[in-house]
KEKE-3310 file (N, C-alpha, C; in steps of 0.2 Angstrom, whole numbers, plus 5000, padded with zeros to 4 digits):
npx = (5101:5103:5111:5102:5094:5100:5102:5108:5111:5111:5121:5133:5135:5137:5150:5167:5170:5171:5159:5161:5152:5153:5153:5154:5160:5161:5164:5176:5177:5179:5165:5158:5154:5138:5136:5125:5118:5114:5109:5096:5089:5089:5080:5070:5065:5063:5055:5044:5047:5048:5036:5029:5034:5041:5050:5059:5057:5062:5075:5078:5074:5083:5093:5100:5103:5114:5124:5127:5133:5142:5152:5154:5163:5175:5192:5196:5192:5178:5168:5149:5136:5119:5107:5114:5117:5127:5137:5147:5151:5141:5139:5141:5128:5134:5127:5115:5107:5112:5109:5114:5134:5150:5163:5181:5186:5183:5178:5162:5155:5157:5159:5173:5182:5177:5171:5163:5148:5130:5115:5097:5084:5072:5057:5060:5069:5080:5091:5088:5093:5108:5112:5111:5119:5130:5136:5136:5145:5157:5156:5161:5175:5179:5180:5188:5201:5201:5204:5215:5216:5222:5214:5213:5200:5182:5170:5153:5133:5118:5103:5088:5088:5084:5088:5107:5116:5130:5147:5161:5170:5185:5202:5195:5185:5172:5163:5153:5142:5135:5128:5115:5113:5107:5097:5097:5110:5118:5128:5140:5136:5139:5153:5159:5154:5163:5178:5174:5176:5186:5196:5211:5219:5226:5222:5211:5200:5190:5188:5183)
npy = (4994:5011:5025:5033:5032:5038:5048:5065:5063:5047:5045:5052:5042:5031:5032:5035:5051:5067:5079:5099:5113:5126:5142:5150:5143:5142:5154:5162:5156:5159:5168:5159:5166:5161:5154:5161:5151:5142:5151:5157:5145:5143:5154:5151:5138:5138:5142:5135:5122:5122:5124:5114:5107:5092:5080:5074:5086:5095:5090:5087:5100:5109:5107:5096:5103:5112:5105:5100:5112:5114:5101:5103:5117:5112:5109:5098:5083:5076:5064:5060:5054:5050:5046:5032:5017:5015:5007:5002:4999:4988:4983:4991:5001:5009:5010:5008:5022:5035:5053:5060:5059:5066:5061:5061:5057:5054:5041:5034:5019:5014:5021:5031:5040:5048:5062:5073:5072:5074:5078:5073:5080:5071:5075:5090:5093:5102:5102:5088:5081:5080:5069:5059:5064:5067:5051:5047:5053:5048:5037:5039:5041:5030:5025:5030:5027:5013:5010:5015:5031:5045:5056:5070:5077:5073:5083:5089:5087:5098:5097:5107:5113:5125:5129:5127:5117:5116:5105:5099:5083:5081:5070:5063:5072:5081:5097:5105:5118:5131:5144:5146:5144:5152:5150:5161:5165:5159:5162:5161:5146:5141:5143:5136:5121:5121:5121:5111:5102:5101:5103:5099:5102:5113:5128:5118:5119:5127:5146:5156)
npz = (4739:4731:4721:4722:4734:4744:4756:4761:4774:4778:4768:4775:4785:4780:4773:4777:4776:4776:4775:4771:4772:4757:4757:4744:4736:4722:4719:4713:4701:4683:4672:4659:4642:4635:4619:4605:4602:4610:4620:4613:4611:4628:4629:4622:4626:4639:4648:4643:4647:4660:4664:4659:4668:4671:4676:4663:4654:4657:4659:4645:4637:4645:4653:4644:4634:4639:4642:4632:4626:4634:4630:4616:4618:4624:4622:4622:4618:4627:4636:4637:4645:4647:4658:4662:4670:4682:4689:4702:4714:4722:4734:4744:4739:4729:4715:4701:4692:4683:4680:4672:4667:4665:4655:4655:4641:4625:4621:4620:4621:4633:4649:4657:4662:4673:4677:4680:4689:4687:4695:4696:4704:4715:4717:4714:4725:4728:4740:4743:4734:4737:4744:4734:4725:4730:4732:4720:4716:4722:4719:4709:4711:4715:4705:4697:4701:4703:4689:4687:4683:4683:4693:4703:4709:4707:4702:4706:4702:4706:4699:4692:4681:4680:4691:4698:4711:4715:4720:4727:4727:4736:4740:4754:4755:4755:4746:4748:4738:4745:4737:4728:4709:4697:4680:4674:4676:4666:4659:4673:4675:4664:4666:4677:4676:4664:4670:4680:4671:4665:4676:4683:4671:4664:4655:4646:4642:4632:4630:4620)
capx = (5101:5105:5112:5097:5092:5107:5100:5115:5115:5116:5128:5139:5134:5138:5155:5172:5168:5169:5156:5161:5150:5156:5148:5158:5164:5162:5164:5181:5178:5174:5162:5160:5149:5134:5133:5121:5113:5110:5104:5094:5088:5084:5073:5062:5062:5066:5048:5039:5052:5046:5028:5027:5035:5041:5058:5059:5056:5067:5080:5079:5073:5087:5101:5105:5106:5118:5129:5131:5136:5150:5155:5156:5167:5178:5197:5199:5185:5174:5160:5145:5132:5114:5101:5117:5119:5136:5137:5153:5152:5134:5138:5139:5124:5138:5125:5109:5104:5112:5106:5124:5141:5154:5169:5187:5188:5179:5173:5155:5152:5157:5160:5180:5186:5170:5174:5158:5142:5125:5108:5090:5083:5066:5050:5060:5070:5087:5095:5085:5098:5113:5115:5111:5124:5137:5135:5139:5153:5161:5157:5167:5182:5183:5181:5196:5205:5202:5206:5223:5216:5224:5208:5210:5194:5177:5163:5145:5128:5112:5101:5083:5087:5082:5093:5110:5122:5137:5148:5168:5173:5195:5200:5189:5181:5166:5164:5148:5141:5127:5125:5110:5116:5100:5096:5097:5117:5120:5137:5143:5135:5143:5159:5159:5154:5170:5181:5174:5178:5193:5200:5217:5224:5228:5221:5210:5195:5190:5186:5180)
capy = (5001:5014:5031:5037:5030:5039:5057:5066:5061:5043:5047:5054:5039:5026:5034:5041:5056:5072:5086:5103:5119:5132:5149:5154:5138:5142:5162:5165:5153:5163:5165:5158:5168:5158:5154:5163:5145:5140:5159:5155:5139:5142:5158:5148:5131:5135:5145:5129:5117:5124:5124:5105:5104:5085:5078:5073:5092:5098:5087:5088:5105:5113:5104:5093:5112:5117:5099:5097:5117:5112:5097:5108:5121:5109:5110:5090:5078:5070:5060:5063:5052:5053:5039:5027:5014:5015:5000:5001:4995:4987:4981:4996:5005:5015:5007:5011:5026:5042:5054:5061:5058:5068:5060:5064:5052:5053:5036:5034:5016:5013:5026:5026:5041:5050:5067:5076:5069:5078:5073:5078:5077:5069:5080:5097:5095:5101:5098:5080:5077:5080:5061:5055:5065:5063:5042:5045:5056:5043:5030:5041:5041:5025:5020:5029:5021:5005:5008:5019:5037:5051:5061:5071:5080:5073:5087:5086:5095:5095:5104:5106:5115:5132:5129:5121:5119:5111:5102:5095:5079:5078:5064:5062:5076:5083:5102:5108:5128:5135:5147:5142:5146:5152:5149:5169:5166:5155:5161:5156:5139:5135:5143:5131:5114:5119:5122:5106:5094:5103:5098:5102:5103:5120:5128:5113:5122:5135:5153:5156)
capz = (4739:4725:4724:4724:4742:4749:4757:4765:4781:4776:4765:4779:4789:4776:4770:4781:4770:4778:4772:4771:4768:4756:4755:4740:4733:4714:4717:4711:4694:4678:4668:4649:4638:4631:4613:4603:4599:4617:4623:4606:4613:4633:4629:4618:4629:4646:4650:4642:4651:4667:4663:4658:4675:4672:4677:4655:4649:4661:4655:4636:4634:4648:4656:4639:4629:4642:4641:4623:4626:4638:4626:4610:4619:4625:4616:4622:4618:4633:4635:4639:4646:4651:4658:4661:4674:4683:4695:4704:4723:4723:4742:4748:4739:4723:4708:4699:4686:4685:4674:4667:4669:4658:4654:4651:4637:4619:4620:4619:4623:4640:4656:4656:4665:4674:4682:4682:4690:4688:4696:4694:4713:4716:4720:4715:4730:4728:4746:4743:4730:4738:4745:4728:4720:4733:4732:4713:4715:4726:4718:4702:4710:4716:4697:4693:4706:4701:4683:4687:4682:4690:4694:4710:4711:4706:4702:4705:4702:4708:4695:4690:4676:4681:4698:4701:4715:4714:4724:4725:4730:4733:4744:4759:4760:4749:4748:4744:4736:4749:4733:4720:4702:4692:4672:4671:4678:4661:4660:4677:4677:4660:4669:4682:4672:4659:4677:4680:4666:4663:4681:4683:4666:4664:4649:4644:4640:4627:4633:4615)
cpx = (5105:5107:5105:5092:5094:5101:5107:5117:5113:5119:5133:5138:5136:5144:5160:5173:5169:5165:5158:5157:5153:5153:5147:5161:5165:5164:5170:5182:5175:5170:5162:5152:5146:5134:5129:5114:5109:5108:5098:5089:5086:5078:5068:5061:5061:5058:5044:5041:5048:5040:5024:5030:5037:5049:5062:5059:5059:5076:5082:5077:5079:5094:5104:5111:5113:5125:5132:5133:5144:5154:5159:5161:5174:5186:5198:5192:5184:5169:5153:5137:5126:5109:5106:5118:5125:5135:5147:5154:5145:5136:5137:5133:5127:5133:5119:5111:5107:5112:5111:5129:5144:5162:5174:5189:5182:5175:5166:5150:5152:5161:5169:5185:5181:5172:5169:5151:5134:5116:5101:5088:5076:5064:5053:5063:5078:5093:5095:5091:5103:5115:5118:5119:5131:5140:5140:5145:5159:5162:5162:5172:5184:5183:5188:5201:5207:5207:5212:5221:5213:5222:5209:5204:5190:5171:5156:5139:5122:5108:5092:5082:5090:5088:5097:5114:5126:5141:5157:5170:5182:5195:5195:5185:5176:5162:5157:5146:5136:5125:5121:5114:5108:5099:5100:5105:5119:5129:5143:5142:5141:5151:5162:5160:5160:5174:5181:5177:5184:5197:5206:5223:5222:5226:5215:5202:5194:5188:5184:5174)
cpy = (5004:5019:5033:5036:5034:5049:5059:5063:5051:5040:5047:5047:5032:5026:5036:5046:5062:5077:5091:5108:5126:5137:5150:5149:5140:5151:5165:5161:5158:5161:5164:5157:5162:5158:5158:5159:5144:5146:5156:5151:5140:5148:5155:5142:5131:5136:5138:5123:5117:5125:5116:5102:5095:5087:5078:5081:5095:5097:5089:5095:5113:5113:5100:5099:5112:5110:5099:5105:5116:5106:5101:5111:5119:5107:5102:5087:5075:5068:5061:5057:5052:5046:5033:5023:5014:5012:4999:4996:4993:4985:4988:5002:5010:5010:5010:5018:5033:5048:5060:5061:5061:5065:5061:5061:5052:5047:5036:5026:5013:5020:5022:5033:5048:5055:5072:5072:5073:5074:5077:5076:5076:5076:5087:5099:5095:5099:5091:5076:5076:5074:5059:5058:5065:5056:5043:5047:5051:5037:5031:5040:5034:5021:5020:5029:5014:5005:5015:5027:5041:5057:5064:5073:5076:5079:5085:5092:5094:5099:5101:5111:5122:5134:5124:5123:5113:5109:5097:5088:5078:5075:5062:5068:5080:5090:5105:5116:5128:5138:5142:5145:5146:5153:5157:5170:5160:5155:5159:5149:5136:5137:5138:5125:5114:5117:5114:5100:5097:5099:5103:5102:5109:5122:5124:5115:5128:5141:5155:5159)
cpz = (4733:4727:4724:4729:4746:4750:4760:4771:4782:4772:4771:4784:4787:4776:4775:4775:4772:4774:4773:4766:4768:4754:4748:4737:4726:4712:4713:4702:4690:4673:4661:4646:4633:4623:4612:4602:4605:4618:4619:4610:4621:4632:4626:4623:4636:4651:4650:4645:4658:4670:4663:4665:4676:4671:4668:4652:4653:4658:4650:4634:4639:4648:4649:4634:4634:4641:4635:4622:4629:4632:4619:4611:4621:4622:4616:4623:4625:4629:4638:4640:4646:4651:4659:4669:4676:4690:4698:4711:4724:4731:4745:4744:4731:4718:4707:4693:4688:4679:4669:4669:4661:4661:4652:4646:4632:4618:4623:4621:4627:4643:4655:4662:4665:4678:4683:4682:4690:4688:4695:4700:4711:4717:4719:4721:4730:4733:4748:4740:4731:4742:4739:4724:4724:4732:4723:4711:4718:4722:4710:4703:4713:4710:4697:4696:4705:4693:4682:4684:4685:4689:4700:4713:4705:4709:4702:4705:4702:4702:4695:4683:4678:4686:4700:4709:4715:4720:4721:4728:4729:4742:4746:4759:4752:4751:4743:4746:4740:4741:4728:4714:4698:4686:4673:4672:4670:4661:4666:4678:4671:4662:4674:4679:4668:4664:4677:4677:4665:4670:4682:4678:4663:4655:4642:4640:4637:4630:4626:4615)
residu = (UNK:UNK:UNK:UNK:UNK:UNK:UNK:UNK:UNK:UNK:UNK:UNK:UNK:UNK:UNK:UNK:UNK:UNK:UNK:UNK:UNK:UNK:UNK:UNK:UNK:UNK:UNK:UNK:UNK:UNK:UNK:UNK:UNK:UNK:UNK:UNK:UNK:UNK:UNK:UNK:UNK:UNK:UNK:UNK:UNK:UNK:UNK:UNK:UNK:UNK:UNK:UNK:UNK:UNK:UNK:UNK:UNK:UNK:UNK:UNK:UNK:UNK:UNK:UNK:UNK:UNK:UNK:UNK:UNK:UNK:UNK:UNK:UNK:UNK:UNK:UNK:UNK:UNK:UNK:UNK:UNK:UNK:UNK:UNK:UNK:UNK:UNK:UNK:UNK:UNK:UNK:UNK:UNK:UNK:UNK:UNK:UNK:UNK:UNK:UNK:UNK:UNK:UNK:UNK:UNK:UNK:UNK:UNK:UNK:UNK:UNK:UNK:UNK:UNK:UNK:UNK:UNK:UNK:UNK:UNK:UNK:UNK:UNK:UNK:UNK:UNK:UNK:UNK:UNK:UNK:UNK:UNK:UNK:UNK:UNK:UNK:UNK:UNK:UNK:UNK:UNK:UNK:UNK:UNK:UNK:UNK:UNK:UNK:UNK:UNK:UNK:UNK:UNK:UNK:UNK:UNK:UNK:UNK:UNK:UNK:UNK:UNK:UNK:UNK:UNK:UNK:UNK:UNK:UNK:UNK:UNK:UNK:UNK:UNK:UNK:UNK:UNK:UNK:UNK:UNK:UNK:UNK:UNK:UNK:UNK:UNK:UNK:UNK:UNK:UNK:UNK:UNK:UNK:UNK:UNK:UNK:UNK:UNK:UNK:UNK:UNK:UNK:UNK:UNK:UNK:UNK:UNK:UNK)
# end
């Protein structure tokens, strides 16, 4: 088993985990005006992203643009994943392929302190994804458990580019947004994701 086996409800069945839905969970975060470059960049790709219709031009013509905008803007170096194996508790199903992880740590050749999880759901189905992306948020904080870093909250996000929804993991309990987030909302998503890698060090991200 992989995270991308896990659908929610044998997520919640696998894990003492509790799930809680949030109407409003990301309502009160602000948002952080788009570059020039990215704006620049989804008007011209996002139409043909959407057209080619494959998991790969979704990818590299959407969801990258908006990552290496959150990495840029960021005052404290992360790291940034994509396409990386993160095998943490293979007995229990935490192993396999996830298609970014953003870290709070600059280095680049191994996963070291993984605090944002984001998935691309099979068939276009973003409720489909929400197993997959729970399993991998879980299996982030029991990395940084293992390797002593004090991460309270692990973030996650289910996207297909066009449309995300996010989702908190603190302790046991994993709080996921009812709201969609759609491309044309650019400034709240990339508000959200800074929120995200930022965490709880106050002022950690640029508003720039």
């Amino acid at each position: 088993m992989a995270y991308s086996d896990f659908t929610l409800s044998q997520f919640k069945k696998s894990f003492s985990i509790r799930i809680d839905e949030e109407t409003d969970l990301c309502a009160d975060i602000e948002s952080l005006q788009a570059s020039e470059k990215l704006k620049n960049s989804l008007e011209e790709t996002t139409e043909l992203a959407l057209a080619i219709n494959t998991e790969k031009a979704r990818s590299e013509m959407i969801i990258t643009p908006i990552l290496l905008e959150i990495r840029c803007r960021a005052n404290y170096p992360i790291g940034l994943f994509s396409g990386t194996y993160f095998n943490v508790y293979v007995e229990k199903g935490l192993n396999g392929y996830c298609d970014f992880i953003i870290s709070r740590s600059k280095e680049q050749l191994t996963i070291n302190v993984p605090v944002v999880v984001i998935i691309e759901p099979k068939n276009e189905n973003i409720k489909g994804g929400l197993g997959q992306c729970a399993a991998a948020m879980l299996a982030a904080q029991l990395f940084n458990q293992q390797e002593g870093n004090e991460i309270s909250k692990i973030y996650g996000a289910v996207t297909m580019g066009d449309i995300w929804k996010f989702l908190k993991l603190e302790q046991n309990h994993i709080f996921i947004d009812l709201s969609n987030y759609y491309i044309k909302e650019i400034d709240k998503i990339l508000g959200i994701l800074s929120q995200s890698v930022q965490g709880d060090i106050p002022g950690w991200c640029s508003t720039n």
